[in-house]
N, C-alpha and C positions, 0 to 999 in steps of 0.2 A: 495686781501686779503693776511694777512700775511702766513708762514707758521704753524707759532702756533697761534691759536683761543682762545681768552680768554673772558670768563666774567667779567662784570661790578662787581666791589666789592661788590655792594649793593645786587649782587642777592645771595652771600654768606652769607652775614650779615643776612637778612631774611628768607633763610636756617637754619641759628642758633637761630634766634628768633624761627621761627615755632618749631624749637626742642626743645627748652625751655618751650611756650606753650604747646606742647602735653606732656614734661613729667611732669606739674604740673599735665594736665588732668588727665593723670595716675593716677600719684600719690592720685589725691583727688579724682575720682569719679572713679578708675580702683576696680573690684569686685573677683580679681584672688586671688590665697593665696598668688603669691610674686611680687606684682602688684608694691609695693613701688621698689625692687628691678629692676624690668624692665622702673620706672619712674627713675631713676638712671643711668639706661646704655641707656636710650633716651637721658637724660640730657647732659650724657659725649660727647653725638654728636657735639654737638653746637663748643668746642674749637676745635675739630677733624673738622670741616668744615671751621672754620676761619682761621685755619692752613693752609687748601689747598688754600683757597682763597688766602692768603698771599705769599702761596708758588707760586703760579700761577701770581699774581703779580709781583711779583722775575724775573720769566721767559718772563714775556713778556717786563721788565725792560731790564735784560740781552741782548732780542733780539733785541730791540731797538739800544741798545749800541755796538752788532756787525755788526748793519747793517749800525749806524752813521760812527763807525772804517772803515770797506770798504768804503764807499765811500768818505772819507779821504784819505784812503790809492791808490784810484782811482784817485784822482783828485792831489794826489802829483806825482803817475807816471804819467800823462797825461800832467802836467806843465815839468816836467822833458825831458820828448820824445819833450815837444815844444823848447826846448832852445837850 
């Protein structure tokens, strides 16, 4: 396994749907006095979680790409120590 551990995209996408979901529920069947206002800061969940997903993406890109570099970088000193 790598050093960094990352989720499948889709299990962030459906993190932001379920947030979406719960904050319509809110909003239409929530019985509190600022029930519309906490269906609003559920809502704002949804980009705040495709963000990390994205960002978490990023990173396990990144890692990929320094671990392609080293072993580039390995296999050009290894041809070099042979000649």
């Amino acid at each position: 396994m790598n050093s960094t551990t990352t989720m499948k995209p889709t299990v962030y996408f459906i993190g932001a749907g379920i947030s979406i979901l719960l904050s319509i529920y809110i909003f239409i069947f929530g019985s509190g006095a600022n029930h519309q206002i906490m269906a609003v800061f559920v809502g704002m969940w949804a980009p705040t979680i495709i963000g990390i997903g994205i960002f978490n993406t990023l990173l396990g890109i990144l890692d990929e790409m320094c671990c392609a570099h080293k072993r580039i970088e390995d296999r050009q000193t290894k041809q070099g120590e042979d000649q």
